[in-house]
C-alpha positions in Angstrom: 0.0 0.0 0.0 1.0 3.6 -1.0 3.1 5.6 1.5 1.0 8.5 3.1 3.1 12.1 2.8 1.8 15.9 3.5 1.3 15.4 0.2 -2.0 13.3 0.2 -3.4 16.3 2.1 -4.6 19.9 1.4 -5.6 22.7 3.5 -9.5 23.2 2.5 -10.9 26.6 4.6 -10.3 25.8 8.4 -9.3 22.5 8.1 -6.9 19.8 6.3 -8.6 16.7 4.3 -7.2 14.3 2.3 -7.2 15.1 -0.9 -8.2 11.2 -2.4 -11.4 9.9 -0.6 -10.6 7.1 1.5 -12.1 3.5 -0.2 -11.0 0.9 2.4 -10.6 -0.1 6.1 -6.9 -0.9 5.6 -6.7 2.9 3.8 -8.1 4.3 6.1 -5.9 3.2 9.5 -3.0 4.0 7.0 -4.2 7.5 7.4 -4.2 7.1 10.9 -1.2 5.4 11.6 0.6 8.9 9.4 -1.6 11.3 11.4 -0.3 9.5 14.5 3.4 9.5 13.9 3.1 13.5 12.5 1.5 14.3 16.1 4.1 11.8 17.3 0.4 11.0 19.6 -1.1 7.6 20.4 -4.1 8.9 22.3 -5.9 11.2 19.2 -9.6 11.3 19.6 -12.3 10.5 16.5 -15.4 11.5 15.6 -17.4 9.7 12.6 -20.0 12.2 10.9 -22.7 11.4 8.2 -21.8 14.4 6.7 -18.4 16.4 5.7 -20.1 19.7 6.2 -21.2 18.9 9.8 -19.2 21.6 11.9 -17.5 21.0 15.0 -19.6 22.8 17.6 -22.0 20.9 20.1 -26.0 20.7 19.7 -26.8 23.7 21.9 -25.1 26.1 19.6 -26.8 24.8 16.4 -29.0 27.2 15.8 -31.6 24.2 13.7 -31.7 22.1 16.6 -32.0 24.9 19.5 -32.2 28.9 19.8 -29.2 29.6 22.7 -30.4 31.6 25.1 -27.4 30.7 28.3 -30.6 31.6 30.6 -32.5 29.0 29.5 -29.8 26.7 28.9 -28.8 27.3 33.1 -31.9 26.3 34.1 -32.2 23.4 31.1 -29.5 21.8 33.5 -31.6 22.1 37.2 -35.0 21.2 35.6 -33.6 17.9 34.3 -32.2 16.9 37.6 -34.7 17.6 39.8 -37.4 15.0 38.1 -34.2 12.4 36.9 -33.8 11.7 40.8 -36.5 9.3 40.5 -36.0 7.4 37.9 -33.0 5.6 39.2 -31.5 5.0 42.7 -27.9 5.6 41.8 -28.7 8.9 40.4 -29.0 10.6 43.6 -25.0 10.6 43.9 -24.5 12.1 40.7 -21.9 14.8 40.7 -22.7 17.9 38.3 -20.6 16.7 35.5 -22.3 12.9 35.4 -25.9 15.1 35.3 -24.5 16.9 32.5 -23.5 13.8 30.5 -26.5 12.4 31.1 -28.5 15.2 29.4 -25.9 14.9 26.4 -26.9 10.9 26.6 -30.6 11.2 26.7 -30.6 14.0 24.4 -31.1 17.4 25.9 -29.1 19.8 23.9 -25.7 20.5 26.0 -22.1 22.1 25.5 -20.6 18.4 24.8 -19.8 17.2 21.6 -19.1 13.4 21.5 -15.6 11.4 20.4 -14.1 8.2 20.7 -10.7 6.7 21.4 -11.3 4.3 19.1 -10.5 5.4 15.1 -12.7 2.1 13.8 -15.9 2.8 16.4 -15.9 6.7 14.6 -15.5 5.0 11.2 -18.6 2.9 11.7 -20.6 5.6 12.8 -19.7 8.0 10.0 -21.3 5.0 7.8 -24.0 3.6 10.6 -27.3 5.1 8.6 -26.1 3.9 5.0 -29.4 6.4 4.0 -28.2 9.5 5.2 -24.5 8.8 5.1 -23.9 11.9 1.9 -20.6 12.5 2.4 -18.7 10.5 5.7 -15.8 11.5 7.1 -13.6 11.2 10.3 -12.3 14.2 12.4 -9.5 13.6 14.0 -7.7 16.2 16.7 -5.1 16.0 19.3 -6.8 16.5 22.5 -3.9 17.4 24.7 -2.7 20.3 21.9 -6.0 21.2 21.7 -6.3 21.7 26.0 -2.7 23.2 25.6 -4.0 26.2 23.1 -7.2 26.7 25.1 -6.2 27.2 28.6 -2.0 26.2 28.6 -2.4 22.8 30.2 -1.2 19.8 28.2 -3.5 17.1 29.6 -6.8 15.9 29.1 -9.5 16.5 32.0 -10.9 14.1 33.9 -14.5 15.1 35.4 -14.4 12.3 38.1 -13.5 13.6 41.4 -12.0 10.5 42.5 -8.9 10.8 40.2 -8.6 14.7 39.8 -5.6 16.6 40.4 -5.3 20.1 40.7 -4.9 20.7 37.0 -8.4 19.1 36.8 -10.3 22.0 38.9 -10.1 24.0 35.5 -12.9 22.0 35.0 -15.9 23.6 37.3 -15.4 26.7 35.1 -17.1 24.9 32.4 -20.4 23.3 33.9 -22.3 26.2 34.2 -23.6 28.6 31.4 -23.1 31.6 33.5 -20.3 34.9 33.6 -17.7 32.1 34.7 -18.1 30.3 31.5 -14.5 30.0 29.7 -14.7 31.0 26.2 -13.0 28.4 24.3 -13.1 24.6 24.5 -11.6 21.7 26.1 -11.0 18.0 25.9 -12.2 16.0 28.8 -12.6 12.0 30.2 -15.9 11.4 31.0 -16.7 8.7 34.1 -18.8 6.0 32.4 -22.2 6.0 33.5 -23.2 3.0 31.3 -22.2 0.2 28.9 -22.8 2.6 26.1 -19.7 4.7 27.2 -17.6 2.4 27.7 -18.7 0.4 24.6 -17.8 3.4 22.5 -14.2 4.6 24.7 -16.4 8.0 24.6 -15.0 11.6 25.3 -16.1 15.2 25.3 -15.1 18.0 24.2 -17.2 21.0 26.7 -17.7 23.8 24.8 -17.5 27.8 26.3 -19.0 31.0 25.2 -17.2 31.4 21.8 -19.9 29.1 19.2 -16.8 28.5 16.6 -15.9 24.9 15.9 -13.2 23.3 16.8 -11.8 23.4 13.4 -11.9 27.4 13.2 -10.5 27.6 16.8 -7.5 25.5 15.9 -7.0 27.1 12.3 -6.8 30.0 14.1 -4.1 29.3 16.6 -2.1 26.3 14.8 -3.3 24.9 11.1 -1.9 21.3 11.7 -4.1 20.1 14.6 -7.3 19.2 13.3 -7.8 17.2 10.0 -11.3 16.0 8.4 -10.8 12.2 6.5 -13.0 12.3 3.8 -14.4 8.6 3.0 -15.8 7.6 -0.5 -19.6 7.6 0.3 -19.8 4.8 -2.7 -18.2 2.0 -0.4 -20.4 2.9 2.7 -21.7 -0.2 3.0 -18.8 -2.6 2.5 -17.0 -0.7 5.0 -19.8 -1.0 7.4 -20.2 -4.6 6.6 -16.3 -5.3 7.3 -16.6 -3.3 10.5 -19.2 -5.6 11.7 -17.1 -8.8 10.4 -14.4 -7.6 12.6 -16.4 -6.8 15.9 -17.6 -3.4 15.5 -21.6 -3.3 14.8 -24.4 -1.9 16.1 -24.6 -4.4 19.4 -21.2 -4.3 20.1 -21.4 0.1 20.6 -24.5 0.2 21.8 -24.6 -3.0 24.2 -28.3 -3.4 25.0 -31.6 -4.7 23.9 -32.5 -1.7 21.2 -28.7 -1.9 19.9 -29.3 -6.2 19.8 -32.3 -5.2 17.8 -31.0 -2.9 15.4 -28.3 -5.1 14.7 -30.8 -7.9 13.7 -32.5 -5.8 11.5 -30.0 -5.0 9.2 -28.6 -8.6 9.4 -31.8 -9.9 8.2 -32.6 -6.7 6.3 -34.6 -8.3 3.1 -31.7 -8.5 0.0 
């Protein structure tokens, strides 16, 4: 297999892309075993979109899904706890961050925007609804240069209080959409409140007041630290089929009943 240089890539507007769409599995982790020796990084993060032209900024600041308003989105946050108690025991010892990614998980418009660890789980998602997949592609960002530009630490958060340092307390500036907000965004480690995390090696990236993506914030600061993989939409589903012959499906990232059901579906989908 060809040898991936700088020169398989150009700079389109705030972000690098390849400049060949990506046709294969084995293409595409040659593309991310380059991007990981150029960052000289084995801990990059991924996230699969349907479509190239999705931006980098979480729900709450798309202006289709929800009108921002950081009043409303303060008290979006204590209005969801206060029922969610009930519904489960172990809720009750929630810290603030859990509560937040719980709203993110059940769908409430938040400041987190998802990633994975894992650069096969965000290639199966950026091919997981073969109907609306247009134009998939793969982000892929350094999370501890990104933290570094934002607010000059070089680590990635954790939001457990079991395991935080004093690096970590950084953190509590971003939980709250109030005057304390921090305007540009950072990479954190989420605690895993279910299968589904874990299942999917998720992380966040919590948002602050400015509404840029990710892409524009790190075009502006450096222009080699976020770079969009652009996948030939005409092998969607032979990739996704591969994927699920290796051990990433449907099931396997979402590990319960409606993810076991989904799965069947499409295995028994009528040819």
């Amino acid at each position: 297999m060809e040898k991936i240089t700088e020169d398989f890539f150009e700079q389109s507007g705030s972000k690098i892309i390849n400049k060949e769409a990506i046709k294969s599995i084995a293409e595409y982790l040659n593309y991310i075993d380059y991007l990981n020796k150029k960052w000289r990084n084995h801990e990059l993060w991924y996230r699969g979109v349907l479509n190239k032209d999705y931006k980098l900024v979480p729900s709450i600041y798309r202006d289709e899904i929800w009108k921002y308003n950081i009043t409303f989105a303060y008290n979006l946050f204590n209005e969801f706890i206060r029922p969610a108690r009930s519904f489960n025991k172990d809720y009750v010892n929630f810290n603030k961050w859990e509560w937040y990614q719980l709203q993110q998980h059940y769908g409430l418009p938040t400041r987190l925007l998802d990633w994975t660890q894992g650069s096969l789980i965000a290639l199966y998602f950026s091919v997981r609804k073969l109907e609306h997949s247009i134009s998939p592609s793969v982000w892929v960002i350094n999370p501890f240069k990104l933290n570094y530009i934002s607010i000059g630490i070089n680590k990635v958060l954790y939001t457990d209080k079991l395991i935080q340092d004093k690096d970590d307390s950084i953190i509590e500036k971003f939980i709250y959409d109030d005057k304390d907000l921090q305007e540009y965004p950072v990479a954190i480690l989420p605690t895993y409140l279910d299968n589904r995390l874990s299942s999917q090696k998720s992380t966040f990236t919590v948002h602050g007041l400015s509404r840029d993506g990710i892409e524009q914030f790190l075009f502006k600061n450096n222009k080699n630290n976020v770079v969009q993989l652009l996948l030939d939409p005409s092998q969607s589903k032979i990739i996704k089929d591969q994927l699920s012959e290796a051990g990433i499906s449907e099931y396997t990232l979402f590990p319960d009943l409606e993810g076991l059901s989904r799965e069947l579906k499409y295995n028994y989908r009528m040819k």
